[in-house]
MIDO-306142 format. One record per residue (C-alpha): residue number from 0; residue in one letter; x, z, y negated. Coordinates in steps of 0.1 Angstrom, whole numbers, plus 2048, in hexadecimal, padded with zeros to 3 digits. Layout:
SITE  NUM  A  X  Z  Y
...
END
This chain:
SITE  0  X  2F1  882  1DB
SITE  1  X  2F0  891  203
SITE  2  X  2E8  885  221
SITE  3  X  2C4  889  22A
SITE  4  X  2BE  895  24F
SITE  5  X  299  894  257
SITE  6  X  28E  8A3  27C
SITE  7  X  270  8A2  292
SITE  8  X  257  8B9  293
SITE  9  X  236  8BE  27F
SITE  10  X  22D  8CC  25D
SITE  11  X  246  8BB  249
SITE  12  X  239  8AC  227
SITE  13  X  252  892  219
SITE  14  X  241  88E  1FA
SITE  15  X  250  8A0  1E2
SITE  16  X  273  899  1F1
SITE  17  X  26E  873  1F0
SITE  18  X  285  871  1CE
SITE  19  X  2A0  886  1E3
SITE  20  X  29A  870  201
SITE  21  X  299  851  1ED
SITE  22  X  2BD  859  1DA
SITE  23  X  2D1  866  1F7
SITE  24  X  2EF  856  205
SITE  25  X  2DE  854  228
SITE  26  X  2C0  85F  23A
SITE  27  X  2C3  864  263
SITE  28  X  2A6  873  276
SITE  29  X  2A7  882  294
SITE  30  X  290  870  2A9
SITE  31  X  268  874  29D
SITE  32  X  274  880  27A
SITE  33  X  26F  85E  277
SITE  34  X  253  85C  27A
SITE  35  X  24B  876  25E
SITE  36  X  25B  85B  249
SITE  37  X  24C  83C  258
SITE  38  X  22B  83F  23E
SITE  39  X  241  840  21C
SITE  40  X  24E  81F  227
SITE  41  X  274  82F  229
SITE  42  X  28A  81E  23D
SITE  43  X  2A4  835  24C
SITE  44  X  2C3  82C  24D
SITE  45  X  2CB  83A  272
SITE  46  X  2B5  848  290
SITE  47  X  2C5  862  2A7
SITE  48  X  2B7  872  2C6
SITE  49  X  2AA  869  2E3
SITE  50  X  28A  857  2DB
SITE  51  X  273  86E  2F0
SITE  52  X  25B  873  2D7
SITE  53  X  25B  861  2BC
SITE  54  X  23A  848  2B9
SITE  55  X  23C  826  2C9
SITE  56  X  233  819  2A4
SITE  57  X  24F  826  293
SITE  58  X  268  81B  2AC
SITE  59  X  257  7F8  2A8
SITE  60  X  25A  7FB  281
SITE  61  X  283  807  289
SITE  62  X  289  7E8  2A1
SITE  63  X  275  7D1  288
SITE  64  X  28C  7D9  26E
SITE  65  X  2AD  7DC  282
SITE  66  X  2B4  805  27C
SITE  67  X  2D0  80F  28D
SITE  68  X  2C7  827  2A5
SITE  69  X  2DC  83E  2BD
SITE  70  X  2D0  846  2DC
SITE  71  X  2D5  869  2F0
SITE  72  X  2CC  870  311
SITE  73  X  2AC  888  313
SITE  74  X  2C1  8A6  326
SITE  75  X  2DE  8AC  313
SITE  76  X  2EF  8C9  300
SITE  77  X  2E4  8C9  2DE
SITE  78  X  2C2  8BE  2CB
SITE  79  X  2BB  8A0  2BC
SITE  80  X  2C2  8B2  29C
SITE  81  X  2DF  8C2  2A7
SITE  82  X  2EF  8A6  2AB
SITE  83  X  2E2  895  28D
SITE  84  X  2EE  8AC  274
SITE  85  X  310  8AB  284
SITE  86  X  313  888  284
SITE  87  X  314  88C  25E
SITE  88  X  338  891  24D
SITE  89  X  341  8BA  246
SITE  90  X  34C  8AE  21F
SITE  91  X  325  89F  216
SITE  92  X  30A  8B2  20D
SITE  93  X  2E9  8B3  226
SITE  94  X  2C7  8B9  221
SITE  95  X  2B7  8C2  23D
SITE  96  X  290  8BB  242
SITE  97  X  281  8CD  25E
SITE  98  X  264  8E1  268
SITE  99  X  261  902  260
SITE  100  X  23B  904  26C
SITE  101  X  23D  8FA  28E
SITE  102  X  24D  907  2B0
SITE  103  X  25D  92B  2AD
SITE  104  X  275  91E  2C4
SITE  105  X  281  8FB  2AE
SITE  106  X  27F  90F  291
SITE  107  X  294  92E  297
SITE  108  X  2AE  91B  2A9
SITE  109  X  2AE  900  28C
SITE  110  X  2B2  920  271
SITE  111  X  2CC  92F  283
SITE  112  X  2E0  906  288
SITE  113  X  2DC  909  260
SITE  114  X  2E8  928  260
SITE  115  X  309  91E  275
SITE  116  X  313  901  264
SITE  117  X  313  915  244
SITE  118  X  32B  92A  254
SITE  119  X  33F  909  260
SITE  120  X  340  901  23B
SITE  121  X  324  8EA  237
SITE  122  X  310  8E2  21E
SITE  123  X  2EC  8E3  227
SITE  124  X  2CA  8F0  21F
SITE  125  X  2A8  8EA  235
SITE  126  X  286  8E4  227
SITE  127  X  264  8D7  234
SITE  128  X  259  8C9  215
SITE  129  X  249  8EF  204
SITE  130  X  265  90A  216
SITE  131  X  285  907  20E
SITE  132  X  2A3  91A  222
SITE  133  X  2C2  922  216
SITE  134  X  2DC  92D  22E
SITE  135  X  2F6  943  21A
SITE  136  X  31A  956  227
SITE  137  X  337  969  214
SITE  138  X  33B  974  1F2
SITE  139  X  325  95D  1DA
SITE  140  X  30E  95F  1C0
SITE  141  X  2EE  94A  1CA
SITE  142  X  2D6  93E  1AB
SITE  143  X  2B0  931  1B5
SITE  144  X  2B1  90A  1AE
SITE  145  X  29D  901  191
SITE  146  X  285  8F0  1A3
SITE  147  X  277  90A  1BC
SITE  148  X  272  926  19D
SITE  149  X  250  92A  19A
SITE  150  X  237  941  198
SITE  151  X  21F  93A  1B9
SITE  152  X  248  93F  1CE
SITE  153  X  259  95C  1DE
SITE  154  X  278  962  1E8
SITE  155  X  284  971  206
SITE  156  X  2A2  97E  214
SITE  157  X  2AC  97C  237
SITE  158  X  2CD  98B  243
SITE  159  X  2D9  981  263
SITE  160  X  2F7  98B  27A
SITE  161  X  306  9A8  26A
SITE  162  X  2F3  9A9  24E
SITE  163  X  2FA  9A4  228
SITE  164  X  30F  9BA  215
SITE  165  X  30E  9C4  1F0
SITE  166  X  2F2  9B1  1E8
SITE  167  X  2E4  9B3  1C3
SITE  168  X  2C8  99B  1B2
SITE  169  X  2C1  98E  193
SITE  170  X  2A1  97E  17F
SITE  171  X  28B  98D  1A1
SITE  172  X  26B  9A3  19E
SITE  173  X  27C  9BC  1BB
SITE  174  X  29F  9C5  1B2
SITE  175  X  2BE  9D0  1C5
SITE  176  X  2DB  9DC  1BD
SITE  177  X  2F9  9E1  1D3
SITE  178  X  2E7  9DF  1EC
SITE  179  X  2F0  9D7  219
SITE  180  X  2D4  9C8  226
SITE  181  X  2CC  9C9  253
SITE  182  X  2BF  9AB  266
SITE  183  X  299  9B8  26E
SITE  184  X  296  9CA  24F
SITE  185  X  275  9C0  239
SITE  186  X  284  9CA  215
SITE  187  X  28A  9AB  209
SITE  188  X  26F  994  215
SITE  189  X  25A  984  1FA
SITE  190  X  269  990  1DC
SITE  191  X  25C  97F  1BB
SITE  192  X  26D  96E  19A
SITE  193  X  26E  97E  17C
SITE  194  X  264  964  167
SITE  195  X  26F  976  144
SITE  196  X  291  975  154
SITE  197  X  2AB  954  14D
SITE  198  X  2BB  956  16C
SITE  199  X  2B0  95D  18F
SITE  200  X  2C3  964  1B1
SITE  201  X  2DB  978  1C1
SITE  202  X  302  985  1CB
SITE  203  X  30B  991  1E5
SITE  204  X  32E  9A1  1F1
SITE  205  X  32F  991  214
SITE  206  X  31A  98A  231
SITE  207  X  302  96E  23D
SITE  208  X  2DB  96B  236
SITE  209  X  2C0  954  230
SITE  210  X  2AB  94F  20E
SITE  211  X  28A  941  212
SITE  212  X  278  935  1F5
SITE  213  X  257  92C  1FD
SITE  214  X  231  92F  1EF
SITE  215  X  221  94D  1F0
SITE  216  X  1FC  93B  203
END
C-alpha cells in the first residue's frame, strides 16, 4: 500500500488509478485535487492547502462529511503540494497524482519536487492518470512496471543535474551501452520496448534522471 497525494490542476484522469486510490493507506489532496476526486464518490481522508481554488461544491461535499482539512494561508513558502507530500512520513511509499498537461510552470517545479525528494530518500512516483514519472538517483538497476509495457508506450530518459552516468538498457528498441548521458540532450527520448525481450529497463552507474513512460498520441 502508499499514500496517495492527489494535486490541483487539470488533466488528471483518476480512472484507471481508482483501485490504487481505493487501497491506499490514505489519500490527501492538495486543495482542488479534490475536486478531481469529488465525481468517483472518494472521500479523502485529508484536504491540505489553502482553499483558494477548489469548487465551492466540493468544499460543501468535504464539510458535509466532516474531512479533516488543513488550512494554509494563500502567501506562504511552499505549494499546496509541497506541503502535502511532506506532511506524509519519509518510511511510506507515495503516489503522487498531478498534472503533467497543464502550466509549464506547476509542472516543471512539481518534476523537479519529485525529483528532490527522491534524492531525500523518498519513495515516490507522479502520474496524471496516462504519464507516469519516475524520478531515479545513484547506482540502480530500474525495470519498467508490468503494467505500463505496452506497445502504443515510450520510454524516455531525462537526465538532470549532472547527468547520468554508465547508463545501459535492456528489453528497449534503442540500446545503450555504457553510456553518460547530458541534461538537454535528445538521445534518449521516446525510445520503444522490445516486446520479444523478457525484461525491460535500465542501470545506471550514478547520477539523477527522469523516466517518462507515456503513450506515444
Amino acid at each position: 500500500m502508499c499514500i496517495v497525494v492527489i494535486a490541483g490542476g487539470p488533466n488528471k484522469d483518476l480512472t484507471s488509478l481508482l483501485p490504487v486510490i481505493q487501497a491506499a493507506e490514505a489519500v490527501i489532496c492538495a486543495d482542488s485535487g479534490a475536486d478531481a476526486l469529488m465525481p468517483y464518490g472518494i472521500l479523502p481522508d485529508e484536504v491540505w492547502g489553502d482553499m483558494d481554488s477548489i469548487l465551492p461544491q466540493t468544499r460543501e461535499w468535504i464539510e458535509r462529511n466532516q474531512i479533516r482539512t488543513s488550512v494554509f494561508p494563500v502567501e506562504k513558502d511552499m505549494t499546496d503540494s509541497e506541503i502535502c507530500l511532506r506532511s506524509v512520513p519519509e518510511d511510506k511509499e507515495i503516489l503522487f497524482v498531478t498534472s503533467i498537461l497543464g502550466r509549464i510552470d506547476h509542472v516543471m517545479t512539481n518534476m523537479l519536487l519529485l525529483m528532490r525528494l527522491a534524492q531525500e530518500g523518498r519513495s515516490i512516483t507522479a502520474t496524471d492518470g496516462a504519464t507516469w514519472v519516475f524520478p531515479i538517483c545513484g547506482a540502480c538497476r530500474w525495470d519498467v512496471p508490468g503494467h505500463l509495457l505496452k506497445t502504443e508506450n515510450t520510454c524516455s530518459l531525462i537526465p538532470l543535474g549532472q547527468g547520468a552516468k554508465g547508463v545501459s538498457t535492456f528489453g528497449m528498441k534503442y540500446g545503450l551501452s555504457d553510456r553518460d548521458l547530458i541534461p538537454g540532450s535528445s538521445l534518449t527520448v521516446s525510445n520503444e520496448f522490445d516486446m520479444t525481450e523478457k525484461e525491460h529497463g535500465f542501470v545506471m552507474e550514478d547520477g539523477t534522471m527522469l523516466v517518462i513512460v507515456t503513450p506515444k498520441s
